[in-house]
N, C-alpha and C positions, 0 to 999 in steps of 0.2 A: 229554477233559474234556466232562462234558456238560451244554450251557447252557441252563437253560430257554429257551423262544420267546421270550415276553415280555419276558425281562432284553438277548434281541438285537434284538427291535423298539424298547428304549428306548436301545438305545448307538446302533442307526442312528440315529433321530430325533435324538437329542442330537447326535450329529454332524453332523446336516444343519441342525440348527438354529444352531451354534457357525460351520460354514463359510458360511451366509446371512449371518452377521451381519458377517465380515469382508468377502466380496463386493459386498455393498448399503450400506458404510459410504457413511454422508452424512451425516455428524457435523464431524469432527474432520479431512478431508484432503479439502477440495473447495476448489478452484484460485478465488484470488482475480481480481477482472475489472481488476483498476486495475495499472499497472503500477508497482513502487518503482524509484525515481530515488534515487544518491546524488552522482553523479557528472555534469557539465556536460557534458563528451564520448556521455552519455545522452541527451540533449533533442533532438537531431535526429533522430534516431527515432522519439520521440513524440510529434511535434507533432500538434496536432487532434485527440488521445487524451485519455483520462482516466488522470490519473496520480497518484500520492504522492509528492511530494518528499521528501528524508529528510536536511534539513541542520540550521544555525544559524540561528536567528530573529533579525532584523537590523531595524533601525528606519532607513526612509529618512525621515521626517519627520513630520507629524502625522496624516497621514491614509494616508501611505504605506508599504508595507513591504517585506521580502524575504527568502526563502533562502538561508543561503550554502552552495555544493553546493563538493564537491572540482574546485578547477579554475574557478569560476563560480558565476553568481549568478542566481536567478532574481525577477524582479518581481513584488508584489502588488498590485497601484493599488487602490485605496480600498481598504484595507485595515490595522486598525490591529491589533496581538497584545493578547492580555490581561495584563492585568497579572502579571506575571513571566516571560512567557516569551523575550523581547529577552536575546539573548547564549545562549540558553538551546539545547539539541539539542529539534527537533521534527520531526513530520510532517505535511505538509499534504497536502489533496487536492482536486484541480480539474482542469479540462481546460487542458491543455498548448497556448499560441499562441504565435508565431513572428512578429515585423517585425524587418525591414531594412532598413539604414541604410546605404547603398554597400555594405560589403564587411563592414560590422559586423552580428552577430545580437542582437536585442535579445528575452531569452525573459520572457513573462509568464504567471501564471496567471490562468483568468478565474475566476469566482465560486467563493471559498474553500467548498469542500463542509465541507469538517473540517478541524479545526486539534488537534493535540494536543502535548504532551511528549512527547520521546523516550526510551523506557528500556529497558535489556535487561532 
């Protein structure tokens, strides 16, 4: 079969152009920095990290709140939900602290970066 030059100089290029664009993807599959939490048996790992928690939004009082993770719970001190999300699945995100209490761990997070609803 004989193929003009030009029609093989445009399948190379098209080819080199299609396999660039799978190689240099930085769209759709670059690794997020924050780490997802759903689970309580998680948080000693990341403590002093910037993390997502991924539970139930829980109202400890008027100005205070919390995650409930599988297993545990994590604190939000000054921190109130907006209106509907109490009871509700969501995700937060803040940096991961750690006090203890004798032998008890008390996990909180500091300053709520984001707060959202959770949906698949």
């Amino acid at each position: 079969m004989n193929v003009p030059p030009r029609l093989r100089i445009v399948v190379v290029l098209l080819g080199l152009c299609c396999a660039s664009g799978c190689v240099f993807n930085t769209h759709g599959n670059r690794a997020d920095d924050r780490r997802l939490i759903t689970r309580a048996t998680e948080l000693r790992r990341a403590v002093n990290q910037r993390v997502t928690l991924v539970g139930t939004a829980r109202a400890a009082g008027p100005v205070d709140s919390r995650v409930d993770l599988r297993g545990g719970s994590v604190e939000l001190p000054a921190y109130e939900w907006p209106a509907g999300y109490v009871d509700q699945p969501v995700s937060v995100t803040g940096t991961l602290f750690e006090d203890r209490a004798g032998e008890q761990r008390v996990y909180r997070l500091g300053e709520v970066e984001a707060a959202s609803r959770w949906g698949r």
